[in-house]
N, C-alpha and C positions, 0 to 999 in steps of 0.2 A: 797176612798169610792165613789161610783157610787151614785149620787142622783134618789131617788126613780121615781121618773114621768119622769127621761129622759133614754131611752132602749139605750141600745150600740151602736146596727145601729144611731140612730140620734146622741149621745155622737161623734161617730166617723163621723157623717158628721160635727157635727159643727167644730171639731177641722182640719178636711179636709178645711173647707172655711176657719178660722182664718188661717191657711198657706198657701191656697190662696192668701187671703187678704193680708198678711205681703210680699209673692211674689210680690205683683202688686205694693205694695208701692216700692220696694227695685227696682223694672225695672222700674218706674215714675223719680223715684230721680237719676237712673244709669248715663245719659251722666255727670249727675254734679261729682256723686263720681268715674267715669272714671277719670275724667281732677284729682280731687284729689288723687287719686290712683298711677297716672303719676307722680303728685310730690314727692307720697309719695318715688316711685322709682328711683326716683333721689335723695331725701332728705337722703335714706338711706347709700349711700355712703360716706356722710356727717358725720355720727357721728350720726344719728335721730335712736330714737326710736320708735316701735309701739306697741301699748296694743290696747285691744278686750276689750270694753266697752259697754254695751247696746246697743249691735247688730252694733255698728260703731267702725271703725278705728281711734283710737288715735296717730297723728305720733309728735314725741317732739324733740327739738335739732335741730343739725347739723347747714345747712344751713336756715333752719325755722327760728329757736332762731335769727341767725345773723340775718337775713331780716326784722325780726320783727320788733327789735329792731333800725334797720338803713334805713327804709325808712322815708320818709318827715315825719313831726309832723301828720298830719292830715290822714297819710296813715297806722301811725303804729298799730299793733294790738299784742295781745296776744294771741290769738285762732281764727282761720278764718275755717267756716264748707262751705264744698264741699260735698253736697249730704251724703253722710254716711261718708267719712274722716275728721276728723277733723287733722286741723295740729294747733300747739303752738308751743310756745318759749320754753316751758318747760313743765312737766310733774305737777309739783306743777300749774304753770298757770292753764294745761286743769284741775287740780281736782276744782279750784277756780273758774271755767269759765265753770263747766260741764255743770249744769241745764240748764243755759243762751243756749251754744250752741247744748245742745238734743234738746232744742226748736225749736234751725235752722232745725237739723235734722228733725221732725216733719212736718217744713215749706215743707223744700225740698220734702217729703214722697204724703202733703197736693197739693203742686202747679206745682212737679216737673219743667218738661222744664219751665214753664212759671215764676219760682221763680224770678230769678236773674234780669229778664227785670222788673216784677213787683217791685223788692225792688231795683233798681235802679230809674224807675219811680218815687215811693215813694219820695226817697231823693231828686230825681230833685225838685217834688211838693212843699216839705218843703223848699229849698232852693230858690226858688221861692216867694214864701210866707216869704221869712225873717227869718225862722224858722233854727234851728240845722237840715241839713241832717241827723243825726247821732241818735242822742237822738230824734228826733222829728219822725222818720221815721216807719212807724206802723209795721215792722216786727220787727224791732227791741227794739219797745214799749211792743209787744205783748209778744218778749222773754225775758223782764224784766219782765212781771206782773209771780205774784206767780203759780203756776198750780193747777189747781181746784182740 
């Protein structure tokens, strides 16, 4: 149902700029979800799966799963987002780790190229300061807090 004070012509421009807009984020965030795209296509000969989740690629398994799991303590993760790909250990991981990591996606969308140097900065700063890189680090404060 068409709400009465907006005519079609504007109905259909606004929805013209929101696909815009959703364009400009998806090419901001690209070189990050390239490099994860790449893995994704290596990871697949692995044994990895992929699902289509709120507009990002979910890649689970294979060689993800191992790596995850076997790199140093401080290196390991369960879900790591590359621009619109997210890769996990497991499929149960990304459901447990979604919000947390849309919020990367979001970041990515928010800071594109500049993310990665930014939230590395970040964790220098905190580690620097004596602080947890990790937990201390504000993008990854920011994908903890609850979403308004």
């Amino acid at each position: 149902m068409m709400n009465k004070n907006v005519s079609a012509p504007q109905s259909l421009a606004m929805l013209s700029l929101r696909c815009l807009l959703r364009l400009l984020r998806y090419a901001w965030a690209f070189p990050y979800t390239l490099i994860g795209f790449l893995l994704l296509l290596v990871a697949l000969p692995s044994g990895a799966t992929v699902r289509i989740v709120d507009g990002s690629l979910e890649v689970a398994g294979g060689w993800v799963g191992a790596w995850g799991e076997r790199l140093p303590r401080f290196l390991q993760f369960y879900a790591i987002t590359l621009g619109h790909v997210i890769l996990g250990v497991d499929h149960s991981s990304l459901l447990a780790h979604r919000m947390h990591e849309q919020a990367h996606v979001r970041q990515y969308e928010r800071w594109g190229i500049l993310f990665i140097p930014l939230y590395c900065g970040s964790s220098i700063v905190q580690f620097l300061c004596g602080r947890d890189p990790y937990s201390e680090n504000r993008f990854e404060r920011e994908a903890c807090s609850p979403r308004p």
